[in-house]
C-alpha positions as CSV (number, residue, x, y, z in Angstrom):
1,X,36.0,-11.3,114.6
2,X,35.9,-9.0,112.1
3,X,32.5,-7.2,112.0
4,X,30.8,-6.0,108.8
5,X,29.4,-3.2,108.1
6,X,26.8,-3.0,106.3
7,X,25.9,-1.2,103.0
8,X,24.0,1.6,104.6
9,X,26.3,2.8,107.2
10,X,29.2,2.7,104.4
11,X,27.5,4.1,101.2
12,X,28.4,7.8,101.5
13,X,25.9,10.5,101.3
14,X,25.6,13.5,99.4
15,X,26.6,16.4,100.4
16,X,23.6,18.3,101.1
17,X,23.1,21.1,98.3
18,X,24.4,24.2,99.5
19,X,22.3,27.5,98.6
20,X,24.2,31.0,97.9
21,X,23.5,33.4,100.2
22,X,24.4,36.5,98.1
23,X,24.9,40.3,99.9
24,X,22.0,42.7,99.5
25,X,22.4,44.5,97.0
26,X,22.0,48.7,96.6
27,X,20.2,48.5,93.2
28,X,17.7,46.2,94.4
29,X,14.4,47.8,95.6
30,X,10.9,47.6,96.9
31,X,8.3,46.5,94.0
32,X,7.6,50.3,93.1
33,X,3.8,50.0,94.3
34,X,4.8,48.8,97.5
35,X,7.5,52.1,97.9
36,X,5.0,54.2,96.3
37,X,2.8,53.4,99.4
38,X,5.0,53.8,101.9
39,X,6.1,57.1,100.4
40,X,2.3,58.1,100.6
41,X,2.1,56.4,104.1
42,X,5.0,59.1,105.3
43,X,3.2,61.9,103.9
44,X,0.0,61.2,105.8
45,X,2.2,60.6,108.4
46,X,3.8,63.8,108.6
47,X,0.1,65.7,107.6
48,X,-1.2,64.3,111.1
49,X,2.1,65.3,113.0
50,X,1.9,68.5,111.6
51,X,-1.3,69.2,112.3
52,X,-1.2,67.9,116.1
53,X,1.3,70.2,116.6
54,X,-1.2,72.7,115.7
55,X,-4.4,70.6,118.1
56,X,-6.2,69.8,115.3
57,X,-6.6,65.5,115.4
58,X,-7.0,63.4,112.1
59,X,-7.0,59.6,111.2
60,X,-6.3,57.6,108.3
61,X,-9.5,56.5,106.2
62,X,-9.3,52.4,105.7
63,X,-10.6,52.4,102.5
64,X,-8.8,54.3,99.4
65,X,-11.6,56.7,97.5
66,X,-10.1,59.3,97.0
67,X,-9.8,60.4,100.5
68,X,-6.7,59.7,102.9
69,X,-7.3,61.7,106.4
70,X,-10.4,63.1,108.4
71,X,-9.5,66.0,110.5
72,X,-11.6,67.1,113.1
73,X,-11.0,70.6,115.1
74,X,-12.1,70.4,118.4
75,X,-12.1,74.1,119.2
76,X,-14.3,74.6,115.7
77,X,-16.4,71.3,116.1
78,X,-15.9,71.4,112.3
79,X,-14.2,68.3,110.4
80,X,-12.8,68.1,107.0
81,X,-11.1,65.6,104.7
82,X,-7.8,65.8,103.2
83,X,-6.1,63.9,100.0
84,X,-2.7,63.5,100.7
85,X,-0.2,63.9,97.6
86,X,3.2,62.6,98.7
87,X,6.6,63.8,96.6
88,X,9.3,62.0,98.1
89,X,12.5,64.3,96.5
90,X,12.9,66.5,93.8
91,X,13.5,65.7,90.2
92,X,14.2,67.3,86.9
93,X,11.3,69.3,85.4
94,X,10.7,67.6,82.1
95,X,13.7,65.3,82.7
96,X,16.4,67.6,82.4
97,X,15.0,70.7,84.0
98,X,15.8,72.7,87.3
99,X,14.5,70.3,90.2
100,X,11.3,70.6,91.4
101,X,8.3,69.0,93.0
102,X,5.4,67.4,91.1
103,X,2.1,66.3,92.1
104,X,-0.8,65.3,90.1
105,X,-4.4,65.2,91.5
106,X,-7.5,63.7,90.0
107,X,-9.9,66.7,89.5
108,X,-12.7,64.9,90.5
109,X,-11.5,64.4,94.3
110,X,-14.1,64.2,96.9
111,X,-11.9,65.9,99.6
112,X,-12.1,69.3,101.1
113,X,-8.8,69.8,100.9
114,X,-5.6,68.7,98.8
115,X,-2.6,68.4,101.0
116,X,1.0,68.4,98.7
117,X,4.1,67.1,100.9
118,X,7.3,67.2,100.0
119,X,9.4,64.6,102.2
120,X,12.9,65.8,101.6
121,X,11.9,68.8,103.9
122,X,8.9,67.6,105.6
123,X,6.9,70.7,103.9
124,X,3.3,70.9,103.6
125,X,1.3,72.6,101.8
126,X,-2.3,72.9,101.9
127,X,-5.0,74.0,99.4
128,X,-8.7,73.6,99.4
129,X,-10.1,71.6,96.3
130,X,-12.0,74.8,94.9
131,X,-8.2,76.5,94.6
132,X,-6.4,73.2,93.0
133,X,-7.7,74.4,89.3
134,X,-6.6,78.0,90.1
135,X,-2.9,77.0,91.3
136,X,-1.8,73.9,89.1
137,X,-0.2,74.7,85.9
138,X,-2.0,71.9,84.2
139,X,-5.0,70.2,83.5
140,X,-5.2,66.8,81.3
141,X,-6.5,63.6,81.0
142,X,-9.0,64.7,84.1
143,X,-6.1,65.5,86.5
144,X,-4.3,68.5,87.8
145,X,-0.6,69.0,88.1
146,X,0.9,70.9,90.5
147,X,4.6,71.5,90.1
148,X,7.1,74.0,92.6
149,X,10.3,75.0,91.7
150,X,12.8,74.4,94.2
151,X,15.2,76.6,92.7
152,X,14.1,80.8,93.8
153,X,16.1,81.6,90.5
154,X,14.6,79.1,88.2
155,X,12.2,80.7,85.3
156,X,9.3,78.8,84.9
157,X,7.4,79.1,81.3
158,X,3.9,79.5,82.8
159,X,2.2,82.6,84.0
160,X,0.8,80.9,87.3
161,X,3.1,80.8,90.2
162,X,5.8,77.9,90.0
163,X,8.2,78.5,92.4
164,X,8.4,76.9,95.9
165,X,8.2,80.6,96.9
166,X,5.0,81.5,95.3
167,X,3.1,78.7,97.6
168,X,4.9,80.2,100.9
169,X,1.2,81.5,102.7
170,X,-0.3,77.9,101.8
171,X,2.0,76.3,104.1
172,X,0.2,74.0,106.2
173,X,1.5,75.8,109.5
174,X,0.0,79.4,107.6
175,X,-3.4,77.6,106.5
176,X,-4.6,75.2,109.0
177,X,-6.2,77.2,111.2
178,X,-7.7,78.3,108.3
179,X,-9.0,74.9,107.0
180,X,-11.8,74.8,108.7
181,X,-13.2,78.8,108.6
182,X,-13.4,78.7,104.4
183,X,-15.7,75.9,103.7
């Protein structure tokens, strides 16, 4: 006896729709505020490392005004606060320029004390907020920038210093043990 089958066991099914699954590719990127914070996350980072190395502990501030780490010396019984400006590599001055590092600060920061990084050589360099308007080359729009040549050869157009050079004794290995000692 022949059997039959019936209509739902013969009536073919669709394929199930197949999704591309493309490689990743190298021009896509991070949403640029989500890189910009970890590329300030490594700078703090590398601001705490730094100064542990030297005994002096900090922690990262949960809330964002304007202040980034609390560092507390131990030996001094002093703490400060730091605002952490993170440059992750060197670029162009004005686009087409020698390389150099930029920050820009907003001149009414609470913090004691500005901390610049460059990533590309985990350098830090410290200042204290009373010397940020003596050392940045320019003041607009109610913000400081702070620029370094990385080139030793390159001939800045200002009359403040502008060289990575120029900044060498606020390095933050030079200047922390001084952070605490000139508020």
């Amino acid at each position: 006896m022949a059997t039959k089958k019936s209509a739902k066991t013969t009536a073919k099914r669709p394929a199930p729709k197949r999704r591309s699954v493309s490689a990743p590719s190298s021009k896509r990127v991070a949403a640029p505020d989500r890189n910009t914070q970890r590329i300030g996350r490594c700078g703090e980072l590398l601001v705490q490392y730094q100064l542990l190395c030297l005994g002096i502990e900090s922690a990262p501030m949960t809330t964002d005004a304007g202040i980034d780490l609390v560092a507390f010396d131990a030996r001094a019984h002093q703490a400060c606060t730091i605002q952490v400006k993170t440059c992750k590599v060197p670029k162009p001055g004005g686009g087409k320029g020698k390389l150099a590092l930029s920050w820009f600060i907003a001149d009414d920061c609470p913090a004691d004390v500005a901390a610049f990084v460059d990533l590309s050589t985990n350098s830090v360099w410290l200042f204290h907020m009373t010397e940020v308007p003596e050392v940045a080359q320019q003041h607009a729009s109610g913000r400081y920038h702070l620029y370094m040549h990385v080139d030793p050869h390159a001939n800045p157009r200002v009359t403040k210093a502008a060289r990575m050079s120029d900044f060498e004794g606020h390095r933050l290995s030079w200047k922390a043990p001084y952070l605490f000692k000139q508020r």
